[in-house]
Structures are given as C-alpha cells and as structure tokens.
N, C-alpha and C positions, 0 to 999 in steps of 0.2 A: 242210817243215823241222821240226825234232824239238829240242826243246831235252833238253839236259845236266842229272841232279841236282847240286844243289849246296848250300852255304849263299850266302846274302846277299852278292852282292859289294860290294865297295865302289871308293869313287873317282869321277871324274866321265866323265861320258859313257854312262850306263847310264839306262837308262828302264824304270817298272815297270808291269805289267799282276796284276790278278788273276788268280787262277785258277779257270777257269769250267766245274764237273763236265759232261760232256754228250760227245755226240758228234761229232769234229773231221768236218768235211767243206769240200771245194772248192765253192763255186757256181761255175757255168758261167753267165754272161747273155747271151743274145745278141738279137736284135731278136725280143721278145716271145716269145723262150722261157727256160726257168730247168733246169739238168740240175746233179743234186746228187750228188755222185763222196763215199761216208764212204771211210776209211782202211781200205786193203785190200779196200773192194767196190766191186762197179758201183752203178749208178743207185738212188739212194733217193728220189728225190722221191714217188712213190707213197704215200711212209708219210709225207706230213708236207704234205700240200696246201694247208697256211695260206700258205705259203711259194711259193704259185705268184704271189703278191701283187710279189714282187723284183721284175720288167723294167719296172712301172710306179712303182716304186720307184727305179729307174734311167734313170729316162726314156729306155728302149728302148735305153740305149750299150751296148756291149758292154764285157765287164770279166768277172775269173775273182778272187773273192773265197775268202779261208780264214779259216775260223771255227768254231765250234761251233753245234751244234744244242741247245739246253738247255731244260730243265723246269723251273719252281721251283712250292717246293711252300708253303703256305699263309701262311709268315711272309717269302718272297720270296727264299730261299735256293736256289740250283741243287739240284735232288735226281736224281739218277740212279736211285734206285731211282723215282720216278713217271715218268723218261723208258724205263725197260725196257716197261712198257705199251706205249708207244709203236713200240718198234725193231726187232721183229720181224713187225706185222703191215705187210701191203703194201697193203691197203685200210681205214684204219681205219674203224670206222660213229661217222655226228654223233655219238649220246651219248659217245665218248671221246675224238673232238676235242674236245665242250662240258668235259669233267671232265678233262683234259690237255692245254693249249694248248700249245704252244712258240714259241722265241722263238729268231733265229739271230745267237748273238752273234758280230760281222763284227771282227776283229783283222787284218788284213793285205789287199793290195790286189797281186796280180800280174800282171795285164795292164790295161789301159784302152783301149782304142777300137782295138782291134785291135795295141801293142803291149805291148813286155813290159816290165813292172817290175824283173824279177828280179834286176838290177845297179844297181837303183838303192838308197842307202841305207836302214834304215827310219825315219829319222826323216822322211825326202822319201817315201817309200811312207804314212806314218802321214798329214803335211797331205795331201797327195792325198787319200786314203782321208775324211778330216775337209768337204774341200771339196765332194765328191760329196753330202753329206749326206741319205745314207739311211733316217738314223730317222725309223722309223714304220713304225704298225701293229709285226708279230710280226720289224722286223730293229731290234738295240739295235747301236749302237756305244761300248761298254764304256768307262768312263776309264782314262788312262794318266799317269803319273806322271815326267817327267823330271827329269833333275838333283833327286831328292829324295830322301833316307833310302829308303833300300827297308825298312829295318828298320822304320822308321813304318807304311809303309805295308802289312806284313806284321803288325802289332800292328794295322792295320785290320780286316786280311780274319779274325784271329783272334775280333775282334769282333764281329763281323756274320756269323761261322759260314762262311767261306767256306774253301775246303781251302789256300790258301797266295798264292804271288806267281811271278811269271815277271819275269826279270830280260832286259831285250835291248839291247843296245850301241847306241849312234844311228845308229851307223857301217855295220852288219853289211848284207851283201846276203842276199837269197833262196837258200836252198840247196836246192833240193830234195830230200826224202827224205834229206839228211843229217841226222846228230844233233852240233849244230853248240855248243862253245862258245861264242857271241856270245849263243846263248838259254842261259838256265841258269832251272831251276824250282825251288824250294824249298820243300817240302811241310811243312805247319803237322801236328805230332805233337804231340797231348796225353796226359796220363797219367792211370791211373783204378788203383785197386788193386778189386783184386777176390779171391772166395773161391771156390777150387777146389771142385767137386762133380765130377768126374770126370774120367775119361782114354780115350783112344781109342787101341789100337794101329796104329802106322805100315806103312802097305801095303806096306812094303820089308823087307828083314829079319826079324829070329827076331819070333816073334808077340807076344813080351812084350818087344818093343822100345816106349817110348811116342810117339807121332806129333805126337798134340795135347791141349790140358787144354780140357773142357766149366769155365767158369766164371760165376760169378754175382756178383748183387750184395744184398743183406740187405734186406727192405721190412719194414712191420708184418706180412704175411702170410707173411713167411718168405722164402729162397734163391728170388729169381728168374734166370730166365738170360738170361746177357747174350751169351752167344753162344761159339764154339769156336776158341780160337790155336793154331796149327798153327807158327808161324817163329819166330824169334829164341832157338832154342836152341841151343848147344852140344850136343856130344855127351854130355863130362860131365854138364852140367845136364840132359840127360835121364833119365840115368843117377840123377842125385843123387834127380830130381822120380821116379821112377820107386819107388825103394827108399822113399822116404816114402810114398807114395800106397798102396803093399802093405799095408800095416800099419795103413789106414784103412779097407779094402775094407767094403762092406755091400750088401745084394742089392736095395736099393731106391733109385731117384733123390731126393735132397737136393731138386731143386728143387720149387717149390711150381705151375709152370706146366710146359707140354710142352715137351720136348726134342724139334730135330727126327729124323723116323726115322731119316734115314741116319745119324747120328751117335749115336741111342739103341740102334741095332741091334746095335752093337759094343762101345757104352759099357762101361767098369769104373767102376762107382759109388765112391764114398767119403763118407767122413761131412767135414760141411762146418767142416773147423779150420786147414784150410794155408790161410795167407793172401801175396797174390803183387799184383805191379804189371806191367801191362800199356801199352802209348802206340797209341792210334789215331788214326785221321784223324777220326770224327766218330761221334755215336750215329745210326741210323738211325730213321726215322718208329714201327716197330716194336721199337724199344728193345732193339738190338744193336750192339754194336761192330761197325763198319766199319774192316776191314784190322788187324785188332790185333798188335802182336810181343810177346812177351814179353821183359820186363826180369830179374826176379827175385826171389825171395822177398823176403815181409817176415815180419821174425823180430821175437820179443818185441812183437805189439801182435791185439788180439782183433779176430777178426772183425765181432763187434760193432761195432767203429768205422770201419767202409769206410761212407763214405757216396756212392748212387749219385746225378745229376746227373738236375733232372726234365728228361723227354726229351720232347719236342712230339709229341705223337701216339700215344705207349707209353703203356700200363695198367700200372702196379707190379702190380695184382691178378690173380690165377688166372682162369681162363677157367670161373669158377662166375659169375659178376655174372648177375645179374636184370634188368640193364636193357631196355629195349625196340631190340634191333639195329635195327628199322627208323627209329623215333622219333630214333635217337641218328643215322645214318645221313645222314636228312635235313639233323638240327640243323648236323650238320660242313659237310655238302656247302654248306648257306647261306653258311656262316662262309668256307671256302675260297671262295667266291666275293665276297664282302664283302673277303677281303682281298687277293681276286686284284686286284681293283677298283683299293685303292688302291696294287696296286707300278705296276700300270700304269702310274699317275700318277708314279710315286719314279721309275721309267724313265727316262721323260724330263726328268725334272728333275735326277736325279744326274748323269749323263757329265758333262753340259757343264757344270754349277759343280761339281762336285768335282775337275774336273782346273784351272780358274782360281783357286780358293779356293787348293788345295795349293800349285801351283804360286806364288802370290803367298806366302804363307807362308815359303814354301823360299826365295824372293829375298831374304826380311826377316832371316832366321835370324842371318846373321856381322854384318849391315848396321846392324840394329835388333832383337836377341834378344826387350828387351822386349814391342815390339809384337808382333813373332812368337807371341810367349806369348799376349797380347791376344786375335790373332786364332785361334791355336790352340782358346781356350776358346770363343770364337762360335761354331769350327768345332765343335767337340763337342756344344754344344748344340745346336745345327743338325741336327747328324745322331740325337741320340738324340732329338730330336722328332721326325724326316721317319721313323726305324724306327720308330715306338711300333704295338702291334698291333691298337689300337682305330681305329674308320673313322669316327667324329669328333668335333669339337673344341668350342672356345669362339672367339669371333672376340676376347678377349684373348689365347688364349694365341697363336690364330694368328698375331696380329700381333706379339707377342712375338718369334716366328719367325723371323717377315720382319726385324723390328729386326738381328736377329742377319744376314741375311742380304744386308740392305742395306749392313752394318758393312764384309763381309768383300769385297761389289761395291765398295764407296767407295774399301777399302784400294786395291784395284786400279785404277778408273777414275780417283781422286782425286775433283780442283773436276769434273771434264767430268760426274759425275752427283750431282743437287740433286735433293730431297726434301722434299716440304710434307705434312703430315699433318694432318685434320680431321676428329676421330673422337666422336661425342656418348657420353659413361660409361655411359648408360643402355641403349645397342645391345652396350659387351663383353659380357654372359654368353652372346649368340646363339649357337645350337649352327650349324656348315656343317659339312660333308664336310671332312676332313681333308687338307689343304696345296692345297684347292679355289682360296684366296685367293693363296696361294706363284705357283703355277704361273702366274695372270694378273700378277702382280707382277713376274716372271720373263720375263713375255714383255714386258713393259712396256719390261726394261733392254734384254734381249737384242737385240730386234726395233726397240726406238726409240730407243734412247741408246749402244749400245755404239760405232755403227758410224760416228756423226754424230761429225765432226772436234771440232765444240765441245760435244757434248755436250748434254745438257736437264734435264729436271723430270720426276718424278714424283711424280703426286697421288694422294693416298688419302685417301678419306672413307668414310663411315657415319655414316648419320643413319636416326632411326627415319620410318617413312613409313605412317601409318595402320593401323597391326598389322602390317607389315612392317618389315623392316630391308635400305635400300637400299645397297650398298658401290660406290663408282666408283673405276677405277684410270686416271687419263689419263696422259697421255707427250706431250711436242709435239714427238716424232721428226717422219719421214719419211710419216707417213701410213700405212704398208704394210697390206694384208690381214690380220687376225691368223690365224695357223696354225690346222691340224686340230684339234691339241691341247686347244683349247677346248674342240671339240666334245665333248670326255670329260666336261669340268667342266661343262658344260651339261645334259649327261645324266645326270651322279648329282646334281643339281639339281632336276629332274626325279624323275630317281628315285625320293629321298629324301624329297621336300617336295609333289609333284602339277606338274600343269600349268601351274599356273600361279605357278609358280616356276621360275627358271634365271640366264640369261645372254645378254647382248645387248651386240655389238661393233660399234663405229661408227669404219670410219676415212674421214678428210678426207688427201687427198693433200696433202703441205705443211702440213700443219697438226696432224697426230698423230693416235690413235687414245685412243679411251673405251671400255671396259669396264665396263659395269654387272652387278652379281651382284641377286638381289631374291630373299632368304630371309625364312623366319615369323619374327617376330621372339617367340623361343619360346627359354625358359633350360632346357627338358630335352624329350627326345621321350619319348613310352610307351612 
C-alpha cells in the first residue's frame, strides 16, 4: 500500500508515523525461515543477513510484516545515501556489515499465523503488530502518534533531521499496491539561497536551451558547491535564468572544490553574482543538497550574505587540506561507533515513551492546556537531552533526566506510580554512559509498575562506596527477569570503565527486581 502527497490533514481519526528514508520491503516469517520481497524486486535477504535474527524474533509464528530496511548514519538520523553501500551487493564482506549495520523498521502487520490482516483496520493491525513485540536486536518498531497535531509532530521530525510525516486514518484497511488516500505523506522542504556558478544545457531541445543551474554556497575559501537543480522551472524562467547567465559567461569554474564530471563536462561557467533560493529535503553527509527545486531569484541582496548550514560530515574546504586521510579516517570511524553505541540505546527507549508521553499530552490539551504546556516542556527537555551527541554524562544531569521523565510517567500512571529518591551530593559529578541510568529506570516502570493493577515504588540511590560510586534502582513489581536490554548497559559499563565495572540484576518473583550499576567514582575520564 502506497500513500498519497499531501499536506497535514486535519481532524480526528488520523494517526502519524515518521518518515523513515530506507528501503520498503515485505518480510515473509515462517517457521525459522525469513524471505525479504523490496518494492518491485525478488528476494533481498542476501544483502542484509543481520536480519536473518526475525523468526527467533517471532518466536517461529508465522506473519508477512511491511516495513523499511534503514541505515542511520553517526548522529542516528536515517541516511540513504550510507544504505546505497549496502543495496546493491548480494553478499556483503564483515567489514561493511561492521561499518553499516541496518536496522528493519516494522510499520504494518499483514498476516499472522497463517491468516490475513488485510481487512482489518490499522489501528487493530498497529496493537496486534505492538503485542507481538518484536524489538530487538537490528528490528525497531518505530512510534506512532494518534489523535495528535500531526503538525507537531511534523515540527518533530523537522527537528531531529528526519524527511517528514505519514498521516494514516485508524480506520483504513490494507490495500495492496494501491496509492490510497487513507495514507497520505508529507515531505518536510527546507529552503537555502544559494549562488549560481554555472549552467548545464537540457538533453532535449536546441542546445542553448538551459536544463539545470550548478550552484553553491560562499565559505572563507570561496564558492563551494552544493550541488546541481535540474526542476522547478517554468519554461519562461528558463528563458529569463538563461538570458542572465549569457552575460556572466567565463572559461573558468567559480567553484573553489570539484565539480562532478558529468556535469563539468557540459558545464557553461559564470561569474558567481546571481543570487537565487532553492527548498530541499536535507543536506547530504557530503555537503549537497538532496532533491533540490528551484524557487526564484533573489534580487537586490549580495552574495556575500547567503549563509551556508554546517553540514555533519562535509568540509567547507577545497580538497587541498594536509591532513592525515588515514589518522582522520580512523578518528571518524571511532566516533561513528561511540555514537552508533548510544542510538542503540535511544532505540529502545524512544518508541515506547514517546508514543505514551505524546499521547498523554494530546489528552491534556482542551482538558488541561496548562499542564499540557507543563508536560510539553519536560517533554522537550527529555528529548534534547536523550539526542545530545556526546556518549557521556554527569550522574546529575542524568538524574535530572529521569526527573523530567518520571514527571511525564506520573502524568500518565498518576498515584499507581511512587518514587523515593536517595542520592549522596558527593556521588552527582560521576561521569556514566549516557541515558545508561534512563534505560534501567525505564525498565523499572515499564516492566514493574506499569502493568500491576495498584501500582508500586521506585527507588533510586547513589551512594559512594570505597572509590566507587554504587546506583540501585528497585521496583516491588512482579519480580519478572529483567530484559536483553541491559545487557547493552552492562557492556558499555564495561566497556568504558574495565571489568570490573557494570551491572547486576536481581529479581525475586513477588517481590520485585534490583538493579545495581557500580561506576569509578571519577568527575572526568582522560
């Protein structure tokens, strides 16, 4: 099923998802096999063998799930151009699965144990799909948003870099291969002004017809280029950009970096003074516009004042630098692992509170604006701490965190969840792994308090313990095993600190589960 462009609808009965760059594909599960159908081909699973991990991930049921296949690249954002590595080999070799994992983000559920979903609505397709509970390891079940602003939640995904929102009706059944109004997508365009330095003639028509403008953006080194718009003209406005750009001609490229061949081959230079406004969907890792249209000139203001957007990953600078390629190589690949480390962690902690958090929010809005507001700003603090790009913290600010995190669980559980806190001054400036403490506190509600009719207690201590700094998080839920999930936080525990540093889980059936962390009690690492 194919969703509709649109704008933002409105009204009730609409549910939002993000939009998740990557490639759509069907999984097929059936008793301990996994057959991966992308859009318009046969069989992919060859090129993505993390993902043969599903059927024990489904505990052997059978089920035909639709979703994306997706890459995210070092600050946790989907990147398509890191999953092209990936899409065309049919045997990758380890080192490009170790430097490209992927991850299969699961949106729809149309069969289950050998019948079909496809008449049923999706909001009964989405709990189904919720109950199975798949996440883990490299499958995410993304959040969704109902009965809320889609517009909010479109000012989300603008925030966090991600391409826009899919809008789908609660109501709508499975359509296959239709492009169905009940979905509707709404792609996030930004705008950037940029300065012409050249032009390409159009493969159609008389040869001095113009196709597309090479353009750039101004550094201290001069006209870098940001890449070549080929759409959004009229025909006059070719005509008009065309008659100016004559009159600018010069035999040498403006920009200070290479153009690429295909497009320098045919290039007609100009001196760099037309200034113009472009809207794309995102800059790339290499510091190009992605998908660009053109708008329109801007008149009366200098080139001099376009300022370009620092880009993650791009050099404003010429391909003259001195640095050491391999030295710099290594230092990145470290970095992209340090941060790959902790989306892992953001994974599993965003779905499931950011679709309870929103959704508690959206029920306050007509009810109770104020507290709405309240909880809005927990919520924003919440999230610009769990994105920040360093891998780690203070054990004040983490608790800080949590403060804000426990606010937005209270709004919603109410009295069914109590909180005692005992924390010695002298243990906050400890450095942990960043949202290390979040994620045990998280499982504390999730796992011991959410589901218990009356609810319980959660405890939090830190106290210093012989050159250490010991944190316990108890619950007097249900006892239950604490999840894999640990195991992560256990191992950048490890990691981080030596052996004899981590994490250690003690559940008593009937009587709840303790979480002890034991980090150096140390206010900065080397």
């Amino acid at each position: 099923m194919l969703a509709t462009s649109g704008p933002v609808p409105d009204g009730p009965g609409w549910t939002f998802e993000f939009t998740w760059d990557g490639v759509r594909s069907l999984v097929d599960v059936g008793p301990g096999t996994v057959r991966l159908t992308g859009c318009g081909r046969g069989g992919i699973a060859t090129r993505y063998p993390e993902l043969d991990i599903i059927p024990a991930l489904t505990k052997r049921r059978d089920m035909l799930l639709d979703g994306k296949i997706v890459a995210l690249d070092a600050y946790g954002r989907p990147s398509f151009s890191r999953l092209q590595h990936r899409m065309n080999l049919q045997r990758p070799p380890a080192t490009l699965l170790h430097q490209v994992p992927v991850a299969y983000y699961v949106f729809d559920l149309l069969r289950l144990d050998g019948r079909s979903t496809l008449g049923l609505p999706y909001r009964q397709r989405r709990e189904l799909l919720e109950e199975l509970d798949l996440t883990g390891g490299p499958v995410v079940l993304p959040p969704h948003f109902p009965d809320t602003d889609g517009h909010a939640v479109l000012d989300t995904a603008a925030q966090y870099g991600l391409h826009g929102v899919v809008a789908k009706h609660a109501d709508s059944t499975y359509q296959p291969g239709r492009r169905s109004r009940s979905w509707v997508q709404t792609a996030l365009r930004r705008t950037q002004e940029v300065v012409i330095g050249g032009w390409v003639p159009g493969r159609r028509g008389p040869a001095d017809t113009l196709g597309s403008l090479l353009v750039g953006v101004p550094t201290e080194e001069g006209l870098r280029y940001a890449g070549q718009v080929g759409t959004g003209f009229t025909d006059a406005v070719r005509r008009e950009l065309r008659d100016r750009l004559i009159g600018l001609q010069q035999r040498a490229s403006p920009f200070v970096d290479r153009v690429p061949d295909q497009a320098a081959r045919r290039a007609h230079w100009v001196a760099a003074e037309l200034l113009g406004e472009v809207s794309y969907r995102q800059w790339t890792p290499h510091g190009r516009l992605a998908h660009p249209t053109w708008r329109r000139l801007r008149h009366r203001k200098h080139p001099a004042a376009v300022q370009g957007p620092v880009v993650v990953g791009a050099s404003a600078a010429p391909a003259r630098e001195t640095v050491d390629e391999q030295q710099r190589a290594a230092v990145e690949e470290a970095l992209r692992q340090a941060r790959a480390e902790v989306q892992s962690l953001r994974v599993q902690i965003a779905p499931h509170f950011l679709y309870n958090a929103l959704t508690t929010i959206a029920s306050l809005v007509r009810s109770d604006p104020l507290r709405a507001r309240e909880l809005l700003i927990e919520f924003a603090g919440f999230t610009r701490y769990s994105f920040r790009s360093t891998g780690f913290t203070t054990l004040a600010d983490e608790l800080d965190n949590i403060d804000r995190y426990l606010a937005l669980e209270q709004a919603r559980l109410g009295e069914r969840l109590r909180v005692t806190r005992r924390i010695v001054p002298d243990v906050l400036p400890v450095v942990l792994p960043l949202l290390a403490l979040q994620l045990v506190v998280e499982n504390a509600v999730r796992h011991g308090i959410e589901d218990e009719p009356d609810g319980g207690t959660v405890s939090i201590s830190a106290v210093d313990a012989g050159g250490d700094c010991v944190i316990t998080v108890t619950d007097d839920g249900p006892g239950r095993a604490p999840p894999a999930g640990l195991d992560d936080v256990d191992a950048r525990l490890h990691a981080a600190f030596g052996v004899g540093y981590g994490l250690l889980a003690d559940a008593t059936e009937g009587a709840g589960t303790t979480v002890t962390l034991r980090v150096p009690d140390t206010t900065a690492r080397s």
